[in-house]
C-alpha positions in Angstrom: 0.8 19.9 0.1 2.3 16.7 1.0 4.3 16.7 4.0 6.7 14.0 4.7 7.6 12.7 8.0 10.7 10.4 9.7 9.5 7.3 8.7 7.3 8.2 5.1 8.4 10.4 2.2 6.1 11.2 -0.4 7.1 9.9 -3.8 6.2 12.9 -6.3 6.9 11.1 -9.5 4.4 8.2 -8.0 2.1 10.2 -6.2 2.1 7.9 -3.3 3.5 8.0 0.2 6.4 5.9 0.1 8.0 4.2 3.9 11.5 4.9 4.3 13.9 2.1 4.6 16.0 2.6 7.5 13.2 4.3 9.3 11.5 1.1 9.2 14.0 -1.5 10.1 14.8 0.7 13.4 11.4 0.9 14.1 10.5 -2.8 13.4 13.9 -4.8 13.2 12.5 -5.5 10.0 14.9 -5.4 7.7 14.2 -5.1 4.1 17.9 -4.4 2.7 18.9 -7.8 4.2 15.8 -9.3 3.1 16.1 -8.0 -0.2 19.8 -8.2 -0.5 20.5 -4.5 -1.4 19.1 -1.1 -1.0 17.7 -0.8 -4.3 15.9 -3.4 -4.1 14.8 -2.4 -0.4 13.4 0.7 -1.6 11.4 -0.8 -4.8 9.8 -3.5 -2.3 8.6 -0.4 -0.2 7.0 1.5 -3.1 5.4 -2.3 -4.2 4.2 -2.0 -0.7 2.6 1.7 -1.3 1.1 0.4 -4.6 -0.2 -2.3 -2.9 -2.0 0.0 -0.2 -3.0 2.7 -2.7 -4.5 0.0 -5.2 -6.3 -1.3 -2.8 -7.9 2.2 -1.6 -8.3 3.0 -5.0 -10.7 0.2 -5.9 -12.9 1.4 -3.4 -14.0 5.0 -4.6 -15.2 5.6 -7.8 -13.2 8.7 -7.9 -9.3 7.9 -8.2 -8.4 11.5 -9.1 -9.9 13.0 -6.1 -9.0 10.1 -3.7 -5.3 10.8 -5.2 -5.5 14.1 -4.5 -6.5 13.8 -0.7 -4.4 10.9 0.1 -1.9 13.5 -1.0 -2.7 16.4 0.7 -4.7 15.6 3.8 -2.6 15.7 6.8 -5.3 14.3 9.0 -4.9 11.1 7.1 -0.9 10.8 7.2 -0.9 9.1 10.5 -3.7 6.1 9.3 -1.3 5.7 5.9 1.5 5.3 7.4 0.0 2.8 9.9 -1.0 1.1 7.4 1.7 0.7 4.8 3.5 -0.2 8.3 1.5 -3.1 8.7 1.5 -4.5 5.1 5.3 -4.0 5.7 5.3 -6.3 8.0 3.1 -9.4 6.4 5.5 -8.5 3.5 8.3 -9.3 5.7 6.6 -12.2 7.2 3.8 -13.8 5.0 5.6 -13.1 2.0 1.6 -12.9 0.0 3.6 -12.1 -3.5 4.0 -15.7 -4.0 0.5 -16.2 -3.3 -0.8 -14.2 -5.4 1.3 -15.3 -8.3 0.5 -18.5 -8.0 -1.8 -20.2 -11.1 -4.4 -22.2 -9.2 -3.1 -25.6 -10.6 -2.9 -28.5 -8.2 0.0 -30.4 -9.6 -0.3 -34.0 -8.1 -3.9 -34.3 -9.7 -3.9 -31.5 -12.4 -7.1 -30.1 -10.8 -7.5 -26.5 -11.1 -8.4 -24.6 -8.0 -10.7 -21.7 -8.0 -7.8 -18.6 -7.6 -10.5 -16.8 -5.0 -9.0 -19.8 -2.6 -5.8 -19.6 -2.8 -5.5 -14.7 -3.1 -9.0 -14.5 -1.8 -7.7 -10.3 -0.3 -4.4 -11.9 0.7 -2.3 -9.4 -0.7 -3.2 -6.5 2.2 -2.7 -7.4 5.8 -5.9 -8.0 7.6 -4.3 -5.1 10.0 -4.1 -2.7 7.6 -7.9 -3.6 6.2 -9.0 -2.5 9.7 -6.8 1.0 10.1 -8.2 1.4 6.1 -11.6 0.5 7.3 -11.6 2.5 10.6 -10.1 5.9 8.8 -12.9 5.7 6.3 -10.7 5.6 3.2 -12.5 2.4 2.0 -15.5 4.5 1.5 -16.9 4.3 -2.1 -19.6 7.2 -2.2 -19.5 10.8 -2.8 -18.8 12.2 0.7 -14.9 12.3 -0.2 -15.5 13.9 -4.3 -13.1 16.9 -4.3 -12.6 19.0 -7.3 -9.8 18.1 -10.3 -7.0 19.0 -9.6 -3.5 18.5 -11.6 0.2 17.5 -10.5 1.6 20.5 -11.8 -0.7 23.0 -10.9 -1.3 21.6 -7.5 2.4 20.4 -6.7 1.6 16.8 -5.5 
């Protein structure tokens, strides 16, 4: 069962563990309301953030369902999640990367194109939370982790 904590709520409807705001800006001084310029907008750039982190753990098992499913309910891994949207929250707040990987590859003073892998290469994840990913072993893309289907309603997650 999902268990949320001070600074992370779990997001039902997106099935992802989902920093909270305030939590985050007194933790940090990082604050994404005044970045943002309101709360809504706060809060969406915090689930981006989660999207961000899950998409990126998600390309790396070949088994989205189950990986879904344990990022979920797996209370040993709550503390390496939240470290690590933690950290992408913070090169959000700093690097800004959305612009980077937005951008079209064009070189506009010679109309060259540049090859994209230059300019996003991974730059959308914080090297920081590559490493907490890495270390907690949720970039693993073998079997060890296959659990058995489950479903949102039956399972409550």
């Amino acid at each position: 069962m999902p268990t949320d904590t001070a600074s992370m709520k779990y997001n039902y409807d997106k099935h992802k563990y989902v920093l909270d705001v305030a939590a985050f800006a007194t933790l940090t001084g990082h604050d994404f309301v005044a970045l943002e310029g309101s709360l809504t907008k706060a809060t969406d750039k915090m689930y981006q953030i989660s999207r961000t982190i899950y998409n990126f753990i998600y390309k790396h098992t070949h088994y989205r369902d189950s990986m879904e499913y344990w990022l979920a309910t797996e209370s040993s891994l709550r503390p390496a999640i939240q470290e690590a949207l933690e950290e992408q929250a913070r090169y959000e707040a700093q690097m800004s990367p959305e612009y980077l990987k937005l951008q079209n590859g064009v070189n506009f003073l010679n109309g060259m194109q540049i090859p994209l892998e230059r300019i996003r290469g991974e730059i959308v994840i914080a090297p920081d939370a590559y490493q907490i990913l890495l270390s907690s072993k949720l970039l693993y893309a073998g079997q060890r982790y296959r659990i058995e289907m489950h479903d949102y309603t039956t399972d409550n997650y």
